[in-house]
C-alpha positions in Angstrom: 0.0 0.0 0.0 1.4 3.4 -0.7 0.7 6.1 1.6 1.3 9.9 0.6 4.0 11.4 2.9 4.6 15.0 3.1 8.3 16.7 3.0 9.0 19.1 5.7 8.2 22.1 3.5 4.7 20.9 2.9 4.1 19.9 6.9 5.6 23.3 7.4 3.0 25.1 5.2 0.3 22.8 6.6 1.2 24.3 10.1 0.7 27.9 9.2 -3.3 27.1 7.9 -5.5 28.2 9.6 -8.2 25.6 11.5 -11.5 27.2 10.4 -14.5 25.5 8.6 -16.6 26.7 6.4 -19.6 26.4 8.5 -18.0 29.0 10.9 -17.0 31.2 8.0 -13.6 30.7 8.1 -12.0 33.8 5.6 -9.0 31.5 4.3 -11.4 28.6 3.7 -14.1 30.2 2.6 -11.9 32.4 -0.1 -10.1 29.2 -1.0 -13.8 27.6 -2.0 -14.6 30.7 -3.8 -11.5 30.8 -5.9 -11.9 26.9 -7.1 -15.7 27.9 -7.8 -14.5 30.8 -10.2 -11.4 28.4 -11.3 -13.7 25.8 -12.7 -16.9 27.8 -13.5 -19.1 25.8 -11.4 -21.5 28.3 -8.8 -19.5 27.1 -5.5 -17.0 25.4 -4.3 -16.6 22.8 -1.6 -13.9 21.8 0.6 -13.0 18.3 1.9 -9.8 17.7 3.6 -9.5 14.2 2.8 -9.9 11.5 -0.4 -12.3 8.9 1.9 -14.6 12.3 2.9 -14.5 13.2 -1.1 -15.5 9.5 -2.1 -18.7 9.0 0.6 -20.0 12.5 -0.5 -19.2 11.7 -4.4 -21.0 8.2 -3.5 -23.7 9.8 -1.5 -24.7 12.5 -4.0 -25.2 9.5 -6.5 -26.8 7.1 -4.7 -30.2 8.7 -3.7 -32.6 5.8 -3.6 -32.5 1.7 -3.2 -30.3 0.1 -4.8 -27.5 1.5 -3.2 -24.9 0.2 -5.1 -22.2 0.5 -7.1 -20.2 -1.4 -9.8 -16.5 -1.4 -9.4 -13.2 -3.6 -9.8 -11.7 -4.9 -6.9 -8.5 -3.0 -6.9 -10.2 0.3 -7.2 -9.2 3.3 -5.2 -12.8 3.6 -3.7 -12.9 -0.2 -2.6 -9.6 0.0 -0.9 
């Protein structure tokens, strides 16, 4: 398994952020949102901090009555 491991620049970065959410109206993370809604056209934009919270709200969005299922190969990222 391969686990993404950031260098000490990145984890230094990190550290600086600020620990807001959107639902408290955090400036930084609200004008990040904001800026990837106007980057990609789209009327918002929504931030998740990791790739499993991205996958069960891609997945939930999509699966809105029975069955809930969904098709996939056994090595795929969202099985794992």
């Amino acid at each position: 398994m391969h686990f993404a491991v950031p260098t000490k620049e990145m984890y230094a970065y990190a550290s600086l952020a600020s620990l807001g959410d959107d639902v408290y109206f955090e400036p930084s993370t609200n004008a990040l949102e904001a800026h990837v809604a106007q980057l990609t056209g789209k009327e918002a934009g929504l931030f998740l901090p990791s790739g499993a919270m991205s996958n069960q709200i891609a997945l939930r969005t999509h699966l809105k009555q029975p069955p809930y299922s969904v098709l996939m190969d056994i090595r795929s990222h969202i099985n794992k």
